[in-house]
DOBAMI-686706 format. One record per residue (C-alpha): residue number from 0; chain; x, y negated, z. Coordinates in nm, 2 decimals. Example, Ala and Ser with C-alpha at 12.3 -4.5 7.8 and 13.67 -1.06 7.14 Angstrom:
<atoms>
+------+-------+--------+--------+--------+
! resi ! chain !      X !      Y !      Z !
+------+-------+--------+--------+--------+
!    0 !     A !   1.23 !   0.45 !   0.78 !
!    1 !     A !   1.37 !   0.11 !   0.71 !
+------+-------+--------+--------+--------+
</atoms>
This chain:
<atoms>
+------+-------+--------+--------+--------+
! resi ! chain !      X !      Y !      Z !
+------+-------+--------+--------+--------+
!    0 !     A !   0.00 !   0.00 !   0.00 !
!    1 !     A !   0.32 !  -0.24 !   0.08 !
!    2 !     A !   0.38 !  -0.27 !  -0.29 !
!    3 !     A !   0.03 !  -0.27 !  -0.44 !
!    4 !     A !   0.01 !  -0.63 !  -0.33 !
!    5 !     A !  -0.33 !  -0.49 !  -0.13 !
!    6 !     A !  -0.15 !  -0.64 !   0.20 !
!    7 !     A !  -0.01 !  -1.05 !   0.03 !
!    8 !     A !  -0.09 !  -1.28 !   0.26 !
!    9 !     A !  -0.20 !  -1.11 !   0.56 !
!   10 !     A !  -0.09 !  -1.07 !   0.92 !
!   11 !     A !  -0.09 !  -0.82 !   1.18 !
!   12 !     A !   0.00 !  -0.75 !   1.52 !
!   13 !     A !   0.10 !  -0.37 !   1.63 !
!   14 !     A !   0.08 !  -0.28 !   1.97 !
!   15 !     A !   0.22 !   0.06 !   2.14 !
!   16 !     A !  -0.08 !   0.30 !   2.23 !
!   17 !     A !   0.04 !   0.26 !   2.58 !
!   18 !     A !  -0.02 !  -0.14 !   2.57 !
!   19 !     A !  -0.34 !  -0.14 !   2.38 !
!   20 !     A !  -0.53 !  -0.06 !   2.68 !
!   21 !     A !  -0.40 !  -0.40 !   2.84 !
!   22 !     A !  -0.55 !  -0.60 !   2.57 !
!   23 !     A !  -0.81 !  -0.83 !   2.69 !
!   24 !     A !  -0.95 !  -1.01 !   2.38 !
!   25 !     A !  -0.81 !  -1.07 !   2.02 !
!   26 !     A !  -0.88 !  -1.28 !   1.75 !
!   27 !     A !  -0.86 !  -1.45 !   1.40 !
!   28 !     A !  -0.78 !  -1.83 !   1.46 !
!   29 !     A !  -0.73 !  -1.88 !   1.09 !
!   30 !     A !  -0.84 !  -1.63 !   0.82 !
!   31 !     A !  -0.50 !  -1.46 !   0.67 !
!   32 !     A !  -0.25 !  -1.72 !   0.85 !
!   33 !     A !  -0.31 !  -1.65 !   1.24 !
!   34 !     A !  -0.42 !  -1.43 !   1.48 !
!   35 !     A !  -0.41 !  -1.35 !   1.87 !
!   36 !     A !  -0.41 !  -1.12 !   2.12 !
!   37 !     A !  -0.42 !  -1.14 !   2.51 !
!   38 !     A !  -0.27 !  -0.91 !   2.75 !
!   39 !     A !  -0.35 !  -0.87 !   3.08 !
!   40 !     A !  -0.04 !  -0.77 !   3.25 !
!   41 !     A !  -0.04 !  -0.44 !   3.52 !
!   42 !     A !   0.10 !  -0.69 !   3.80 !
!   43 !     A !  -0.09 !  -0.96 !   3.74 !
!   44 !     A !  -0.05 !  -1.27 !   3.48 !
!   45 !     A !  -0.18 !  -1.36 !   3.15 !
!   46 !     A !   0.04 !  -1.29 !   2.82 !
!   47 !     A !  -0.07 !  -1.44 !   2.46 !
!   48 !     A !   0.07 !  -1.35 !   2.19 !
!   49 !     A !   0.00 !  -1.61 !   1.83 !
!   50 !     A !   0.13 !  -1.45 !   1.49 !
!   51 !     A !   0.13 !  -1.71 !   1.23 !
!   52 !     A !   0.24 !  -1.72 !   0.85 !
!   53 !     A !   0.19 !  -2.05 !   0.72 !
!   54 !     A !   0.15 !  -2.15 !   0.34 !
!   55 !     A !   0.47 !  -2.27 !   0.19 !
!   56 !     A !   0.34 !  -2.58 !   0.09 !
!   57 !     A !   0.44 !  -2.85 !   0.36 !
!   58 !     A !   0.07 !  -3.01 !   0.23 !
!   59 !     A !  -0.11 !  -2.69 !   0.34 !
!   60 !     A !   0.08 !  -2.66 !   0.67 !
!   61 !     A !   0.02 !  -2.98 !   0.84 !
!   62 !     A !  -0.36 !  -2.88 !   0.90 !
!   63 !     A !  -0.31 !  -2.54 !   1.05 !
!   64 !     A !  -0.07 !  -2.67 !   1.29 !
!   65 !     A !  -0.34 !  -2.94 !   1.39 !
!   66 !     A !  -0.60 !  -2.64 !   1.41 !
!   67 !     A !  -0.36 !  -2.41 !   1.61 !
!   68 !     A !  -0.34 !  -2.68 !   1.86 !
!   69 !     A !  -0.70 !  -2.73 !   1.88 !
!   70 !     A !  -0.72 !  -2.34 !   1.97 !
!   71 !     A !  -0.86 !  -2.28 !   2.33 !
!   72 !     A !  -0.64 !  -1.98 !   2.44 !
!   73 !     A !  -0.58 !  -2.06 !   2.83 !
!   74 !     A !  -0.27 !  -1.82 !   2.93 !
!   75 !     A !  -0.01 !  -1.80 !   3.17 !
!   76 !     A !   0.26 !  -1.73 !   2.90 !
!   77 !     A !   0.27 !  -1.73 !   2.54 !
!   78 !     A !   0.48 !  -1.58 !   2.22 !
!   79 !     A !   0.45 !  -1.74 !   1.91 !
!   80 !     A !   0.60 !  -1.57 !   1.64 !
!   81 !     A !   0.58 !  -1.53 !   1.27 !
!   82 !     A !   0.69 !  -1.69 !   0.96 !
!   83 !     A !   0.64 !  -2.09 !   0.97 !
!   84 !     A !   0.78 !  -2.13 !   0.65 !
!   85 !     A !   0.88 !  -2.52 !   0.76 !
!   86 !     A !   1.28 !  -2.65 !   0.88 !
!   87 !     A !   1.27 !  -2.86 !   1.16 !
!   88 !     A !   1.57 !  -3.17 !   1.10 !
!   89 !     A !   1.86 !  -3.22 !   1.34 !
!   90 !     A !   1.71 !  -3.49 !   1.52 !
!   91 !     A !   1.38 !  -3.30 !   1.66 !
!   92 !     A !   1.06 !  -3.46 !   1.55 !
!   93 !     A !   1.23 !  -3.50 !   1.18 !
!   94 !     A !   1.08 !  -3.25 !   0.95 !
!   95 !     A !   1.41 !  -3.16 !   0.72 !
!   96 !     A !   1.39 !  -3.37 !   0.39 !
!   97 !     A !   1.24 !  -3.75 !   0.38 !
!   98 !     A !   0.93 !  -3.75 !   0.20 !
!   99 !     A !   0.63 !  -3.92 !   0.40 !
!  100 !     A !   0.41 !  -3.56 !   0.37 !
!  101 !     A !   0.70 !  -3.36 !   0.60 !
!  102 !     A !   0.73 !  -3.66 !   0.80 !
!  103 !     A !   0.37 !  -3.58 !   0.88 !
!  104 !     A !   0.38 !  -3.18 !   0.93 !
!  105 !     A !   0.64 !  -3.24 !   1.15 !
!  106 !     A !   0.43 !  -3.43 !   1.40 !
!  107 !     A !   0.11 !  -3.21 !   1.34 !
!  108 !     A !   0.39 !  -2.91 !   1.48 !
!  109 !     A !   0.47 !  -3.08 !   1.76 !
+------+-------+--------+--------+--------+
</atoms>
């Protein structure tokens, strides 16, 4: 299925079979680009973990940071991982390049 292009643009999150019995609620914050799950830790806590894979396009990107930052997912610790497709500049806050467009992603990600 890998190669049959079936799976472009989608995400996933695997879990062991001994974990999956610690997840507490899951969930599609943007259709094909990102996803959660929450964990309930055995000893107590909250864990959330956000997969993301942005569009390449820093146009496209600016808007599902804003929505990702809108998402209500109270937790005591979180994991973001995934493929952001977007550079950050030396000086934080600087989206790499100059144009005006990455100027705004970069604040939308932070």
């Amino acid at each position: 299925m890998g190669t049959s292009q079936r799976l472009s643009a989608s995400i996933a999150i695997l879990v062991d079979k001994s974990t999956a019995p610690l997840v507490k609620d899951h969930g599609t914050l943007s259709v094909g680009r990102a996803q959660y799950i929450i964990i309930q830790a055995p000893k107590g806590g909250i864990l959330t973990i956000v997969n993301i894979y942005t569009p390449n396009s820093s146009n496209d990107r600016a808007p599902l940071w804003r929505k990702l930052s809108q998402a209500d997912l109270a937790s005591d610790n979180y994991i973001v991982g995934g493929d952001f497709n977007h550079a950050e500049g030396k000086n934080r806050g600087e989206a790499s390049g100059e144009s005006r467009m990455l100027r705004r992603e970069a604040a939308a990600w932070h």
